[in-house]
Each structure stands twice: as structure tokens, then as C-alpha cells.
N, C-alpha and C positions, 0 to 999 in steps of 0.2 A: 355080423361078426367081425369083418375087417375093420369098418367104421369105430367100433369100441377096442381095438386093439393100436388104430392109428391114433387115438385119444390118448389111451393109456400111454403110449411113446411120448405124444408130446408133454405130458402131464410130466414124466418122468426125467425128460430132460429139462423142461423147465425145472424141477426141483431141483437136478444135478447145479444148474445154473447159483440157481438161491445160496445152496447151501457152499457153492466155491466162493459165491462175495461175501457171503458170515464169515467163513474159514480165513481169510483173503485179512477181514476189516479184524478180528480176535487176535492174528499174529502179528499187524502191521508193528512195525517200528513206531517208536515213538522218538521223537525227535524233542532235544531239550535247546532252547537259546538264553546262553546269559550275556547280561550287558551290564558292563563295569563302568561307572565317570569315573574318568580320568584327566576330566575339564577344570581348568585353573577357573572356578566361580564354586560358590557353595552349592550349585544343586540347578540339575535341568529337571524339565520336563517331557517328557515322552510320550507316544502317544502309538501303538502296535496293531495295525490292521492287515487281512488277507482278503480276497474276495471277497470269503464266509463268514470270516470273524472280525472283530472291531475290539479290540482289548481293554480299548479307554485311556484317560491319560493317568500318566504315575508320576510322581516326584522322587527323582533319585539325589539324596546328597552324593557330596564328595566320597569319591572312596567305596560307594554303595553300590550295589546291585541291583538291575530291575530280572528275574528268572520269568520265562513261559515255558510249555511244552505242548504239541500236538503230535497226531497222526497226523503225515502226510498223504497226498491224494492215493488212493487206490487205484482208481481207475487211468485205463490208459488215457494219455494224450491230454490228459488233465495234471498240469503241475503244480505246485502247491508254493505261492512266493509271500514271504511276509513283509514288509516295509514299516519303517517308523521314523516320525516325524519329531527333531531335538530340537527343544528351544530351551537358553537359560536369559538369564536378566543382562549382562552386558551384549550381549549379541542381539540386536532385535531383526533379525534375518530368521527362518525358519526352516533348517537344516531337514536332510533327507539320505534315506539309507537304506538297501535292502540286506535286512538281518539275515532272511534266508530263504533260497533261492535253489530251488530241489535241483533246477540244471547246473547250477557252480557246486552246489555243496553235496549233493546227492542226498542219503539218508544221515546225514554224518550232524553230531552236534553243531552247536557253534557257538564261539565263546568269542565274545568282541567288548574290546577298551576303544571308548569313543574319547576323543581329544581333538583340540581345537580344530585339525584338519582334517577331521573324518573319524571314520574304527579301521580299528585293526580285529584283525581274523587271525583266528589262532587253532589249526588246526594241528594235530599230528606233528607241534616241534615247530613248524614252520608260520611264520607270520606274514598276511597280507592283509595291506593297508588299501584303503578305500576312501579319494577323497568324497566329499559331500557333495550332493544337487540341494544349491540353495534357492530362495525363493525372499525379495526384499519386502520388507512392508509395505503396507497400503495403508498411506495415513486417511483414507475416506473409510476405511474398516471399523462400525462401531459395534462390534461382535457382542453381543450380551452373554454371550456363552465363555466367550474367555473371560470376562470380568467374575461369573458367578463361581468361575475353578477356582478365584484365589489370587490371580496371576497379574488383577488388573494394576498394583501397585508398579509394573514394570511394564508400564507404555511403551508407544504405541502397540496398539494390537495386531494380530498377525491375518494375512490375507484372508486363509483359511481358517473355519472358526472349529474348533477343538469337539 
């Protein structure tokens, strides 16, 4: 009798458990990041990955916008950072930048203009700017992967292949 009644407990809180990380992941925030060129060149390419996710690369003209959005991490002690990698055609260096960063930015959007020194962060009125982590080319780089995006018209190729 006690044996089917210490089951039932645990059975029962393991469900309490379940249904607090359903309830937990249904109301998360979702989190939106836009990125505006603001690069004196007609058009970079970008490339948006987290641990989880890999977004791929985009071609944003002048002027244009590349938008994503997720849930950030639920769980504790787990934080959820995105980073992306700008290249355009007079720069052959391959720019770096973390779009968003659950410990700076919290749950909070992020709306960033990238320009030749970095982005800027445009939160709530106030603007901070963020110079780049660059990385030079590697002229032994013969990436078959950056030539098959498109991009191979704008040598040399870049370290890391897309």
C-alpha cells in the first residue's frame, strides 16, 4: 500500500515538473533582431548562428534589412548568444559581432545599423556602438563553399568557409 502511494507522488510530481517546462517554453518571449546596412558598398553578406542554430548566409543590400526571431533559453544557467559573421566585397577581412547576447541585452529586442566600424545598438532611445572582431584572410583558403554562394567573384576567400 505505501509502495503504490510513494509511486503515485513521484509520478505526480514528475508531471508537475513537465507541465511547468510546457507552460515555461508556451509563454517565453520571443525575442526579434534586426540588422540594417549602413555600409558604404552595395551589399554584405551575413551569416547568423547560436549554438542551436545556424541561419545561413543572406545578402543584404544597401539600405536593407536582414530580421530573425527566437525564444531565448529557458532553462536556467543556459543563455542563449547569437553572433554573425559580415563580409562585403571591398573589405576582404571577415568581420564579427554578437547581435545578441541574453546577458547585455536581456529579453529585450535588438535593432543594430552595422557600418564600417562595427553596429550600433539601439535600445530604448539610447545607442551603443560595438567595434568588430576581425579575422584577415588566408590566401591558402580554397573554400569550395564560398565560391558555390556566389561570392567567389570577390577574392580572396575568407579563412572560415560559409
Amino acid at each position: 500500500m505505501a509502495a503504490s502511494s510513494s509511486v503515485a507522488l513521484k509520478f505526480s510530481i514528475l508531471l508537475i515538473i513537465l507541465l511547468a517546462f510546457e507552460a515555461t517554453e508556451t509563454i517565453a518571449v520571443r525575442v526579434t533582431v534586426t540588422i540594417i546596412n549602413q555600409l558604404p558598398a552595395p551589399f554584405f553578406i551575413l551569416r547568423c548562428q547560436s549554438r542551436d542554430n545556424d541561419l545561413k548566409v543572406h545578402n543584404v543590400q544597401y539600405g536593407g534589412s536582414y530580421t530573425f526571431s527566437f525564444k531565448p533559453s529557458v532553462i536556467i544557467f543556459k543563455t542563449t548568444l547569437f553572433f554573425c559573421s559580415f563580409t562585403w566585397p571591398s573589405d576582404h577581412r571577415r568581420h564579427y559581432l554578437n547581435v545578441y547576447d541574453e546577458d547585455r541585452d536581456g529579453r529585450n529586442n535588438c535593432d543594430w545599423e552595422i557600418n564600417i566600424g562595427g553596429g550600433c545598438l539601439s535600445k530604448k532611445k539610447k545607442k551603443r556602438c560595438f567595434p568588430w572582431r576581425s579575422i584577415k584572410p588566408n590566401a591558402y583558403n580554397t573554400s569550395k563553399i564560398a565560391r558555390s554562394n556566389g561570392v567567389a567573384e570577390w577574392k580572396p576567400a575568407h579563412p572560415l568557409a560559409f
